[in-house]
C-alpha positions as CSV (number, residue, x, y, z in Angstrom):
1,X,39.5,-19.3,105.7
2,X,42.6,-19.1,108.6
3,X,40.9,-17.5,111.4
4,X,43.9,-15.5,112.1
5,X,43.1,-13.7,108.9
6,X,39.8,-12.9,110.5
7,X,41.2,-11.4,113.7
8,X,43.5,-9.7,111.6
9,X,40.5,-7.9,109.3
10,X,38.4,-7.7,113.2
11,X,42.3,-5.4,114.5
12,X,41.9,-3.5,111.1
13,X,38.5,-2.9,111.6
14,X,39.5,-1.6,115.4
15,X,41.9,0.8,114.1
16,X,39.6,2.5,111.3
17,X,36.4,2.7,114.0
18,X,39.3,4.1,116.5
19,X,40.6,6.7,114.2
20,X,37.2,7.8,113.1
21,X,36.3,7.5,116.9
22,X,39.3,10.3,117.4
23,X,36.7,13.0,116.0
24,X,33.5,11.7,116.4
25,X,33.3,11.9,120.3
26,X,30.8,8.9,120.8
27,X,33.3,6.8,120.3
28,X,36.5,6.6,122.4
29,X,39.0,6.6,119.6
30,X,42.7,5.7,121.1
31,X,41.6,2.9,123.0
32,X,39.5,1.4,120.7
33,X,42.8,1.6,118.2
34,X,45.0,0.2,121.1
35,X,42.0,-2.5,121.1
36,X,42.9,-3.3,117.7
37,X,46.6,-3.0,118.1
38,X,46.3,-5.7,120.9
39,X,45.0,-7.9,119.2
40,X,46.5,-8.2,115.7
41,X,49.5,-8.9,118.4
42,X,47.6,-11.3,119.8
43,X,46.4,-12.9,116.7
44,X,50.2,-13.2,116.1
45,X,50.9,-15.0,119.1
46,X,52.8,-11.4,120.0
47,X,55.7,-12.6,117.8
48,X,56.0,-9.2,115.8
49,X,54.8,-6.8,118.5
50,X,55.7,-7.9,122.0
51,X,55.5,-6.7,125.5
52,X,57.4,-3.4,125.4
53,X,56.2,-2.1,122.8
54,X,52.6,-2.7,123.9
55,X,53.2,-1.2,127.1
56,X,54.0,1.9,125.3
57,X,51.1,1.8,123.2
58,X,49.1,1.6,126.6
59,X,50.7,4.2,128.0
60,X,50.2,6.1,125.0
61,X,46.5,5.3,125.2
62,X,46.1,6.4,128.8
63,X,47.6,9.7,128.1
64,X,45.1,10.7,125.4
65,X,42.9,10.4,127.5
66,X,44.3,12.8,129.9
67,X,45.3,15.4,127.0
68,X,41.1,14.8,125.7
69,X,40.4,16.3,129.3
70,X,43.1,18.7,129.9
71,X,43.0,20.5,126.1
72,X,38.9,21.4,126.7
73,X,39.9,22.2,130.2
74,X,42.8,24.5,129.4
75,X,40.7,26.5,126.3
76,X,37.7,26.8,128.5
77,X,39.7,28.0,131.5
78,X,41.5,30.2,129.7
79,X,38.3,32.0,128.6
80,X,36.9,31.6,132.2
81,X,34.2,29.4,131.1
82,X,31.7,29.0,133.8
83,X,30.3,24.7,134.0
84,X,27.2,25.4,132.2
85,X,29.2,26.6,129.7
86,X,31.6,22.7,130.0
87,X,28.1,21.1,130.1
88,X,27.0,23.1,126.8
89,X,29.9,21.9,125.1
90,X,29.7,18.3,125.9
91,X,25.9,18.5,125.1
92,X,26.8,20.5,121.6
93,X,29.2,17.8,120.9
94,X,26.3,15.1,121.0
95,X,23.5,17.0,119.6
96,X,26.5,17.8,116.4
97,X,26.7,14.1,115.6
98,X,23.6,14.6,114.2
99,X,24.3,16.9,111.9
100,X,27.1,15.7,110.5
101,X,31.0,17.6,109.9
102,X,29.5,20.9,110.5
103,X,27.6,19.9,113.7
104,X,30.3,18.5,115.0
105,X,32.8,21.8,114.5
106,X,29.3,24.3,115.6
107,X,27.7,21.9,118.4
108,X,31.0,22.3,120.9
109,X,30.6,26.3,120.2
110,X,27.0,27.0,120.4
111,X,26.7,24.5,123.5
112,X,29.0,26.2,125.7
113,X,27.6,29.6,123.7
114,X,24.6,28.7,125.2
115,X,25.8,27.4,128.8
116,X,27.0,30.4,129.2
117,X,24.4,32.5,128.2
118,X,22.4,30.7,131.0
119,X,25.2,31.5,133.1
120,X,24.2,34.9,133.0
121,X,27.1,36.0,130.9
122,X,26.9,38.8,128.2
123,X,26.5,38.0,124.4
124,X,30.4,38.7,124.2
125,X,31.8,37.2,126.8
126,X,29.6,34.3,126.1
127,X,31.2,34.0,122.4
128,X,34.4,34.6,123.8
129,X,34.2,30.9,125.9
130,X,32.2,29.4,123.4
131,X,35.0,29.9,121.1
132,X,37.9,29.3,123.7
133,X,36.0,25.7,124.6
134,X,36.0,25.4,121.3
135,X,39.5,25.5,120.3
136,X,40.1,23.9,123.5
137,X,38.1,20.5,122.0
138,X,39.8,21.3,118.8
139,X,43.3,20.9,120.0
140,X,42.6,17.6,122.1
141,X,41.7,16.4,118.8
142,X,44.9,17.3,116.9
143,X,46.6,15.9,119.7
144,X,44.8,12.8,119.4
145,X,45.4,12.4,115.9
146,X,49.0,12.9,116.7
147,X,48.9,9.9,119.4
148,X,47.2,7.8,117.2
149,X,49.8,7.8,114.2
150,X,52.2,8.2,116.5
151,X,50.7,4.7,117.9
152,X,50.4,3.4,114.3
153,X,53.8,3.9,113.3
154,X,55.4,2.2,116.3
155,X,53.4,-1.0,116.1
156,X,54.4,-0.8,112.6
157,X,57.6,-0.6,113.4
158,X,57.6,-2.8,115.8
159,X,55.8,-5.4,113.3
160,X,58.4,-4.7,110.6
161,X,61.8,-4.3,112.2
């Protein structure tokens, strides 16, 4: 078998972990898609996809990683989430992996539900931060997916055209 066709299947294999990585949060999705990006380039001998274009992609990867930060940020601050709350939701997140789809859209809630019952905060006021960290989470997501096809169709078009 060429080895190229092997890094080529080992890039593919990148990008599928990475977009899957995108939701589950174990699992830093964009750059492990720019991992995989880089090197079907590579595999190329960046013939198809050169240095521009993979600067972009960089780029692109740095700044989901900001708007992962600023989105849960923003929807907690919004709802004047208090850190236990930020700390709830991060542990929520983790504890949802293991209980699959639903965990993962409930952990992020009932974590910084929690945090901020701790906190001190009343029963409504603490659902009111759960749910803005929430969204928060939810829309750094979206945004993610939105980088990472955005990042798809550019090194295909790059590759193509």
């Amino acid at each position: 078998m060429d080895l190229q066709v092997v890094w080529y299947a080992v890039a593919a294999l990148l990008v599928l972990v990475g977009l899957a990585g995108i939701v589950l949060p174990a699992l830093p999705g964009v750059p492990v898609i720019f991992a995989g990006l880089l090197l079907a380039a590579w595999a190329d001998g960046f013939e198809q996809v050169g240095t521009v274009t993979l600067v972009i992609l960089g780029v692109m990867t740095v700044v989901s990683l900001g708007v992962d930060l600023v989105a849960t940020a923003m929807g907690a601050k919004r709802v004047g989430a208090s850190r236990l709350a930020l700390i709830g939701a991060v542990v929520g997140t983790f504890a949802g992996l293991f209980l699959g789809i639903p965990g993962l859209i409930v952990g992020p809630f009932a974590g910084a539900l929690v945090g901020e019952l701790i906190h001190g905060r009343q029963v409504g006021q603490a659902a009111k931060v759960g749910f803005g960290t929430w969204f928060g989470i939810l829309l750094g997501v979206a945004l993610k997916i939105g980088l990472a096809f955005a990042m798809l169709g550019l090194f295909a078009f790059a590759w193509f055209v």
